[in-house]
Each structure stands twice: as C-alpha cells, then as structure tokens.
C-alpha positions as CSV (number, residue, x, y, z in Angstrom):
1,X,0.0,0.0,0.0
2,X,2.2,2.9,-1.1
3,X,2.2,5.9,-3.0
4,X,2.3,4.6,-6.2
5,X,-0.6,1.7,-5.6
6,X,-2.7,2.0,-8.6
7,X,-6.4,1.4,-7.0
8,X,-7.7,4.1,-4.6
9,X,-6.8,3.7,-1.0
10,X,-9.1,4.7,2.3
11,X,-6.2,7.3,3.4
12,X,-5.6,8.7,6.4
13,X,-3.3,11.8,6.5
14,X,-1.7,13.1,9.8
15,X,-1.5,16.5,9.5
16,X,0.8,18.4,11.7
17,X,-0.6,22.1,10.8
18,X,2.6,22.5,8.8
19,X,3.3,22.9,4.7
20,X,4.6,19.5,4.3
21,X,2.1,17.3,6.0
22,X,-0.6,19.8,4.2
23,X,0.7,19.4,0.6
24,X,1.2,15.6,1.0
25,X,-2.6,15.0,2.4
26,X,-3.4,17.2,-1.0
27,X,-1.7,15.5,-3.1
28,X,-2.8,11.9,-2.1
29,X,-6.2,13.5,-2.4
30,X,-5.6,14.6,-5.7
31,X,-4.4,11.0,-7.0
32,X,-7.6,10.0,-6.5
33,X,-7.6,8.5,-2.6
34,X,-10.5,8.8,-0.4
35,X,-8.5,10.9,2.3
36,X,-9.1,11.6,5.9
37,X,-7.2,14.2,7.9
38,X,-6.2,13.7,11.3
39,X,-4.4,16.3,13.5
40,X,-2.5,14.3,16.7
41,X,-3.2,16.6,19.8
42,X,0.0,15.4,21.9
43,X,0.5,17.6,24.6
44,X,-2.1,17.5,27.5
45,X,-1.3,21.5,28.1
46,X,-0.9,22.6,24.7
47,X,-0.1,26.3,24.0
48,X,-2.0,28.8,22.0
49,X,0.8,30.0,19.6
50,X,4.1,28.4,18.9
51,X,7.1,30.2,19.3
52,X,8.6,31.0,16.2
53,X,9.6,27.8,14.0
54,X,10.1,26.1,17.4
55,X,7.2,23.6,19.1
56,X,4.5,21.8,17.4
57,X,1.1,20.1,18.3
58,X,-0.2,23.5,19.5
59,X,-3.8,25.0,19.6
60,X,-2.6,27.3,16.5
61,X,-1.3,23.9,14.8
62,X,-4.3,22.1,15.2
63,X,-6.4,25.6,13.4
64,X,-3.9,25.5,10.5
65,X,-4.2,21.5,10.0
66,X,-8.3,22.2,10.0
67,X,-7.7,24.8,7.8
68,X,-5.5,23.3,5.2
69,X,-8.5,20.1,5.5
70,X,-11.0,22.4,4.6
71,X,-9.1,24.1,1.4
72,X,-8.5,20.4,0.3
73,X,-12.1,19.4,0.7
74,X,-11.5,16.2,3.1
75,X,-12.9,15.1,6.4
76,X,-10.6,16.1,9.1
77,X,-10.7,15.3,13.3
78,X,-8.3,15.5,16.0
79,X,-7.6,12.4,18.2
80,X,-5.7,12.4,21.8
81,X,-2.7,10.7,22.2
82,X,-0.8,12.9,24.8
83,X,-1.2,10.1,26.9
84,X,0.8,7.3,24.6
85,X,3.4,10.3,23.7
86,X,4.2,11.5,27.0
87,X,4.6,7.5,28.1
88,X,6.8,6.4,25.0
89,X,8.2,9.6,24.0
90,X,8.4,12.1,26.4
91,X,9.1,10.1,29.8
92,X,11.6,7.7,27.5
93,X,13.4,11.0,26.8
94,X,14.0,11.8,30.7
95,X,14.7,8.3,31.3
96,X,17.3,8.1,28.5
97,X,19.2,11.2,30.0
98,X,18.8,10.2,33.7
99,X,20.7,6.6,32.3
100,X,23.5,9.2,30.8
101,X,22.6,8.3,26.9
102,X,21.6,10.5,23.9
103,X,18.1,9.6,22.5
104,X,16.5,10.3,19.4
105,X,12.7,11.4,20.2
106,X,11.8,11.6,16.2
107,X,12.7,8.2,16.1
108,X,10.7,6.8,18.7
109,X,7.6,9.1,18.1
110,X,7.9,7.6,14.4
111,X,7.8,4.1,15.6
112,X,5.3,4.3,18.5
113,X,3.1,7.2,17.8
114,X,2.7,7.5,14.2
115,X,3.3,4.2,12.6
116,X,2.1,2.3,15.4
117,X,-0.9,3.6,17.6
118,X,-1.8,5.9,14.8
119,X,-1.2,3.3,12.1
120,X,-3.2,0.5,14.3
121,X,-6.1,2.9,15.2
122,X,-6.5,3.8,11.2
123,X,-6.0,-0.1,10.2
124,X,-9.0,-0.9,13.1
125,X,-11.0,1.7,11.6
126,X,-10.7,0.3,8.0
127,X,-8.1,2.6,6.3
128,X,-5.3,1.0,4.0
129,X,-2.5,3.3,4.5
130,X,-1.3,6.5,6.7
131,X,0.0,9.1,5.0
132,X,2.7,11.7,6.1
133,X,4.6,14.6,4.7
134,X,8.3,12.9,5.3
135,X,10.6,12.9,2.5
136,X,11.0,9.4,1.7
137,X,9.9,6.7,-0.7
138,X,8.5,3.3,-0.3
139,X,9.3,0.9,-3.4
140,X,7.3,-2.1,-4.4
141,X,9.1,-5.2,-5.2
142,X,7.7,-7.5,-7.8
143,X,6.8,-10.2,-4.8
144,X,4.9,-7.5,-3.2
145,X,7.7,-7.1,-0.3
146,X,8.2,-3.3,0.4
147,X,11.6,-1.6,1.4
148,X,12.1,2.1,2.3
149,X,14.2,4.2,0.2
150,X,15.8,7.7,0.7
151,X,14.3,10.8,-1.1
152,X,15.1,11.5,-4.3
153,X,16.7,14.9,-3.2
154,X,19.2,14.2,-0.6
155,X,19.0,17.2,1.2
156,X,15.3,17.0,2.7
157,X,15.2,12.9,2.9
158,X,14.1,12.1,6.1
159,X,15.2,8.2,6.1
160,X,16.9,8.1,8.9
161,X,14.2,9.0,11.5
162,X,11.9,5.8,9.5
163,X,14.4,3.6,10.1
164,X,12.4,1.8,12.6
165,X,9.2,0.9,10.2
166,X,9.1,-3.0,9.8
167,X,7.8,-4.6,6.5
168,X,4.0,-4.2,8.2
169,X,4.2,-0.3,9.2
170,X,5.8,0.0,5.2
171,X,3.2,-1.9,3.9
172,X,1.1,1.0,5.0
173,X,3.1,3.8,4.8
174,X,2.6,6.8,2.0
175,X,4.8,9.4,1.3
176,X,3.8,11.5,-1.3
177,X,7.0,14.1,-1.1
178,X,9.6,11.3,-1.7
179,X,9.7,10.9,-4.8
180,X,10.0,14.2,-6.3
181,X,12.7,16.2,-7.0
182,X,11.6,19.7,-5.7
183,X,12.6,22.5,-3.7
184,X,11.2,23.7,0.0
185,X,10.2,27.1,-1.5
186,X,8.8,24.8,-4.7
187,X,7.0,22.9,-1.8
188,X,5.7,26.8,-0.6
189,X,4.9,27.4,-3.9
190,X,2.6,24.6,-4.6
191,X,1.0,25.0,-1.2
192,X,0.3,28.7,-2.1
193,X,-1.0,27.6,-6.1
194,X,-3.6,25.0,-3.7
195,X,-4.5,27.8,-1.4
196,X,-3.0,26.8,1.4
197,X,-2.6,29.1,4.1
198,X,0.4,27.5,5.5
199,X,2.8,28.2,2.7
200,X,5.2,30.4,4.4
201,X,4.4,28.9,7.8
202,X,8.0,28.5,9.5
203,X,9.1,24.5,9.6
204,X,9.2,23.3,13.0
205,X,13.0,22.3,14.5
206,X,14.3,20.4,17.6
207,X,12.6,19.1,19.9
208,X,8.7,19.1,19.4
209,X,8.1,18.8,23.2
210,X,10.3,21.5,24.3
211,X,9.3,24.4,22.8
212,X,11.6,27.0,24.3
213,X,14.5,24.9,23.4
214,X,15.8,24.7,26.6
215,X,16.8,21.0,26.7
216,X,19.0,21.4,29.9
217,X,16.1,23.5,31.5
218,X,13.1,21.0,30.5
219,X,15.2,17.9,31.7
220,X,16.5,19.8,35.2
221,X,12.8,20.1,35.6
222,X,11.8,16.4,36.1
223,X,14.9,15.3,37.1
224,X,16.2,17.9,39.5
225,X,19.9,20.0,39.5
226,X,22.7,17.4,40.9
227,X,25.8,18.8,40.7
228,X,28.9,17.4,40.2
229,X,32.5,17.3,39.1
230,X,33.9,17.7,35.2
231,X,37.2,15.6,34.9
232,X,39.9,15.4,32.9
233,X,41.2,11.8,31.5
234,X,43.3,11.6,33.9
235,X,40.7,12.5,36.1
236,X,42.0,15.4,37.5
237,X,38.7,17.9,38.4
238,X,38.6,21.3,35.9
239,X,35.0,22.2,36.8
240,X,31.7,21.4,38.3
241,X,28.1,20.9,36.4
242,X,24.8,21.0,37.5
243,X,23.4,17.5,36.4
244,X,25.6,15.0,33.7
245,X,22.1,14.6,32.1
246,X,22.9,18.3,30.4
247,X,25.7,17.0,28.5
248,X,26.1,15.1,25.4
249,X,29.1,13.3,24.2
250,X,31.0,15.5,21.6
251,X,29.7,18.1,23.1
252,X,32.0,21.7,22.9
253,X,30.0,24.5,23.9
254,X,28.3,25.1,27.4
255,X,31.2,23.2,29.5
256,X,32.0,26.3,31.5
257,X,35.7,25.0,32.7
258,X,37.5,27.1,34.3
259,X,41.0,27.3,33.4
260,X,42.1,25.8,29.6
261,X,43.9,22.5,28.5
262,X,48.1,22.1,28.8
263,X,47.8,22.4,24.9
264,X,45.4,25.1,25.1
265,X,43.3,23.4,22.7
266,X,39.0,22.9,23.3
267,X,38.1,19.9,25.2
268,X,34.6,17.9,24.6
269,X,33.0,15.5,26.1
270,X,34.3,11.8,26.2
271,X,32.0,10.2,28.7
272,X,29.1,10.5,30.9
273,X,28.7,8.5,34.0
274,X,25.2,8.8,35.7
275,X,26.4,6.5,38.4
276,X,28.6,9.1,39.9
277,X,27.4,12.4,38.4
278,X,30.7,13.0,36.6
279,X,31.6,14.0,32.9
280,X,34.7,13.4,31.4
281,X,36.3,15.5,29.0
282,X,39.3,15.6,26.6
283,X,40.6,16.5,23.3
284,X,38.7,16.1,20.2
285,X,41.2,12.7,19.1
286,X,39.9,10.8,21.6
287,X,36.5,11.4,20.0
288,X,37.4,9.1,17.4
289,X,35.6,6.0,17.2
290,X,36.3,2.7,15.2
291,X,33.9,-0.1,16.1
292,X,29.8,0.3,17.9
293,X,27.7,-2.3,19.4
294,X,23.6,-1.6,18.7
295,X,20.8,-3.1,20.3
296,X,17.0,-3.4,19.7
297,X,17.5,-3.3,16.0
298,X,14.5,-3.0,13.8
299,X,14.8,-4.4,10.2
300,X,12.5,-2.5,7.1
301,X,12.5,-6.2,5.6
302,X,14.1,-9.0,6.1
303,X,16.9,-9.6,8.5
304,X,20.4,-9.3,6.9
305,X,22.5,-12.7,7.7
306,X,26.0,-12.9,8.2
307,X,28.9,-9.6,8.1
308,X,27.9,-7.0,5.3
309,X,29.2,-4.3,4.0
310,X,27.4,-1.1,3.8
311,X,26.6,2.7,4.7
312,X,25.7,4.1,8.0
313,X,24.1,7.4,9.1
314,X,24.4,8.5,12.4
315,X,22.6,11.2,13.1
316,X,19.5,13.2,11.1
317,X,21.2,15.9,9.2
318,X,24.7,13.3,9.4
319,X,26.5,11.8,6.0
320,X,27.3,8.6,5.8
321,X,30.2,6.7,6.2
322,X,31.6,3.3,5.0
323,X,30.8,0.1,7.4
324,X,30.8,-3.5,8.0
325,X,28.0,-5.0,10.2
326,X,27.1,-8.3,11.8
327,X,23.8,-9.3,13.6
328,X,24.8,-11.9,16.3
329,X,22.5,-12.7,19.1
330,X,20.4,-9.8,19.0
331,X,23.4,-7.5,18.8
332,X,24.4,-5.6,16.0
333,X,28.2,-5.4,15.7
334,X,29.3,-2.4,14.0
335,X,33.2,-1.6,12.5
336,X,33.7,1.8,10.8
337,X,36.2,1.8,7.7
338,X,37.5,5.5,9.0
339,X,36.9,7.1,12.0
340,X,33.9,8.7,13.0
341,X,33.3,11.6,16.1
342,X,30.6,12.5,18.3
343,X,29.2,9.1,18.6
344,X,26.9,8.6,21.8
345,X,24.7,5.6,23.6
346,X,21.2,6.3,22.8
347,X,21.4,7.5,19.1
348,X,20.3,5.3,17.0
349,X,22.9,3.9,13.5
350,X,20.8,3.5,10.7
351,X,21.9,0.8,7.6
352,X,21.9,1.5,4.2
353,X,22.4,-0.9,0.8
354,X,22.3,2.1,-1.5
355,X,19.4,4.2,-1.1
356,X,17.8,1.3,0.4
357,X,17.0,1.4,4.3
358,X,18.5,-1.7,5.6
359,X,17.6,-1.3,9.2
360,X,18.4,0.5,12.0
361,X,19.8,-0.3,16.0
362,X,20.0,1.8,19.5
363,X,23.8,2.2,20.0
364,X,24.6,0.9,22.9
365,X,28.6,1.1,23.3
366,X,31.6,2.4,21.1
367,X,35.0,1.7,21.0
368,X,37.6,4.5,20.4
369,X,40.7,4.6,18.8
370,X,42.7,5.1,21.9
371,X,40.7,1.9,23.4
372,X,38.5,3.7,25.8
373,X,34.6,2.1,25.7
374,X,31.6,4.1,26.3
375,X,28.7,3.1,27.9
C-alpha cells in the first residue's frame, strides 16, 4: 500500500498544521484516494501560539491543520494521544538522559506514535494506509515485499528518523513528497498555487516537546539539579556541572571549565557516568571512534545474515560513512572503515544498501581509537 498503488486507497493523513504534511494529504487526495485528515493533539497542556519555528502540536497547529483540511475538501478530526506520547516519548526521553545516553525522540515518536498507535487505530478503523509529509519513498518489489528508500533529493530525505518501520508499518506507509525532485520554496509554492494558508508557515526544528528549546532547563525540571564534578582523562577535576544529564558526548559549547587544557586546545565530552554524576572531557582525538555495538534493532524487511558491508548514518542531518556490520545474538556489531566523532549511547545507527534502508539499531557502546569504551 504505497504511494504509487494503482487502486484508490481509504487514506488517512496526519496532519501536523505544517506545509509539508498539508501538501502531501493534498496530493494523495488529488491522485484520487478517499483521504481523511487527522491532527494528533500530543500535549495535555498545549499552547496557543508556537514560538517561532520552534514547538509543534499547539492549539494554533491544530487551526492551520483544519484549515488546510477544509481548502482540500476532506474530512478532518483531532484524536488524543498525549497520553501514549508522553509515556513512549516524552518520559523515555528523561529516562534516557537520567541513564547518561543520547536519544532520538523523532525516532521513537515515528515508531510508537505514528506508525504504530496511529497506524493501528487507522488499520482498526478500516483505512489502507497512513500518509505523512516525510521525504521518503516506499518501493514495491515484484513479490509485493516493500523496502524504504531515501528521497530522491538528498537534502530534505528524512530516512533516517523511519528507520524503525518493519515490512508491516511499510506496507502502510505513503509518502507522497519522496519521490519528487523539488525545492522547499517549490513545496511553498505549490502550497500557495492549492491555497493553502500555510505556505510560508516556519518548519518546525528540535525538539517538538520543548518548545523553548531549553533541553537542559526542560530535563532539570523532572529530574532535579545534581551537581557534580567535570574531569579530565586523567581525572583530575577542571570544573563542576549542575546535572551530567545536560551534557552530550562530543559536546563543545556550554562546558564552563574554568581554566584551559596544557595544549590550550577545546576539550569535549568523552563520557558520561550517571552513576557518579561525573563528565569526562578531553581532546577532540579521543573522540574518534572505530567499532559500535547496537541493540534493539529493527529491520525495514528482512533480516540481513552474516557480516555485510554497507553505509551508516548516524545522526538526522549526518552523512554517511563506510561500514561493516554483523547481527549476532540480537546484537548488532558495527566496525567503521574511517573514524567517525561525536558518537553517543542512545542514538540510534541507521543501515543503508544504497538508497535502500536496511535497518536501524540503539547504540549501545563504542569503542575509540585510543581503546576507551563508552557506555
């Protein structure tokens, strides 16, 4: 069930109240689908305007989303799932810092929120496919099996935060910007030629649950202000913090040491130990990482078996870089043909065979070039 089925399909569109979602819930229209909009209300205290291009889900979102439904000429409703976020997306976010590891909360919102209790709820209710304004494509093999591909353009595909949809989700997934080789203002423009009152609404960046964009704020919060020492590798003290769960690893900016490194060069952040509140930090060499372990992997098809050779991406607005990988036991094993930096637990490595989404896994340790594991 993807964009280019020929039959009509019972659709059902989330709608964000943003251009993207908008244009793709037109355009599936417009091929001749019997589309439904749906607006997800996923904050339980949303506010009534956004701030700037940060935020989403807001009052103001849900009016743009109803308006954009109405231009098209489809049914549109809003259904409540703050609930479901908050549990697998917002408190998995805290619990993720607390633990001292980097999360990706696009990722999981993909995989639990819109692909899985949006998907089921639209499956229950007798739709054939969800449709969203990600740039991505879904390709139809001549056995019926689907596999996710990367955008046609390169600079908006959004792959990497699908890399968690199984053969099922895919089989149901529609992505009507994927395959097209356009333009964000050519995006604007065509949502301006349809009417569409969000054309030059701003896109939406960061985190969609912190609006202010204060991670460090938002997570101090919930999990309260421990402070605690900043170490060198030798572990020598240089400075104090106010809760490891502020840091990242690779981090630069924000580390407030006071006096500068014997070379006088920056230091980052090598480490994060939640178990005794420190950070460790160093020079940007011993960023380098050579091999990854990955748990909780999640395959868009079938399994691959034995090592492989193939293309990673690392983060959502990363490159990719050269890899061989091996699935034993559950664990994805991971060695990197050149070095790669700012690599952290929590972030999730996603596989590629091409433009073809292999897979993707939950790092879960790294080894560095000067031996050092992180955990």
């Amino acid at each position: 069930m993807t964009q280019n089925s020929q039959r009509p399909l019972r659709v059902l569109a989330a709608m964000s109240g943003g251009v993207d979602s908008a244009v793709a819930a037109a355009r599936a229209a417009e091929a001749g689908h019997d589309v439904t909009g749906v607006h997800l209300a996923l904050s339980a205290n949303p506010q009534s305007f956004r701030t700037g291009a940060r935020g989403c889900c807001t009052i103001e979102d849900s009016r743009d989303a109803r308006r954009a439904a109405d231009v098209i000429g489809i049914p549109f409703y809003v259904w409540d799932l703050a609930e479901r976020f908050r549990e697998d997306v917002v408190d998995d976010f805290v619990a993720e810092y607390e633990a001292g590891r980097t999360p990706n909360p696009c990722l999981r919102c993909n995989e639990k929120i819109k692909f899985a209790a949006l998907l089921d709820k639209a499956l229950a209710l007798g739709f054939d496919a969800v449709c969203t304004g990600h740039y991505a494509t879904v390709v139809t093999g001549r056995d019926g099996s689907r596999e996710l591909h990367r955008a046609s353009d390169m600079a908006k595909d959004q792959s990497y935060v699908l890399g968690v949809l199984d053969e099922r989700q895919l089989a149901h997934a529609m992505f009507p910007l994927g395959d097209t080789l356009t333009t964000k203002d050519e995006i604007r423009a065509e949502a301006e030629r349809r009417g569409l009152a969000v054309a030059k609404k701003p896109d939406s960046h960061d985190i969609c649950f912190i609006a202010d964009g204060d991670t460090q704020g938002f997570l101090a919060d919930r999990l309260g202000r421990a402070e605690g020492d900043i170490v060198d590798e030798s572990g020598t003290k240089v400075g104090r913090h106010e809760g490891a769960f502020g840091f990242t690893i690779g981090q630069r900016k924000g580390l407030r040491i006071g006096h500068p490194a014997a070379d006088g060069k920056p230091r980052y952040v090598l480490d994060i130990s939640p178990v005794d509140n420190t950070v460790t930090v160093g020079p940007a060499a011993a960023l380098d990482v050579m091999a990854l372990t990955a748990i909780k992997p999640r395959w868009c098809g079938t399994a691959p078996t034995g090592p492989g050779d193939y293309t990673a991406q690392l983060r959502a607005h990363g490159g990719e870089t050269t890899v061989t990988a091996e699935l034993t036991d559950g664990t994805l094993h991971v060695r990197f043909d050149e070095p790669v930096r700012g690599v952290a637990p929590g972030q999730a490595i996603v596989l590629y065979d091409g433009p073809r989404v292999v897979g993707s896994a939950t790092i879960a340790t790294t080894e560095r070039r000067t031996g050092v594991l992180a955990r």
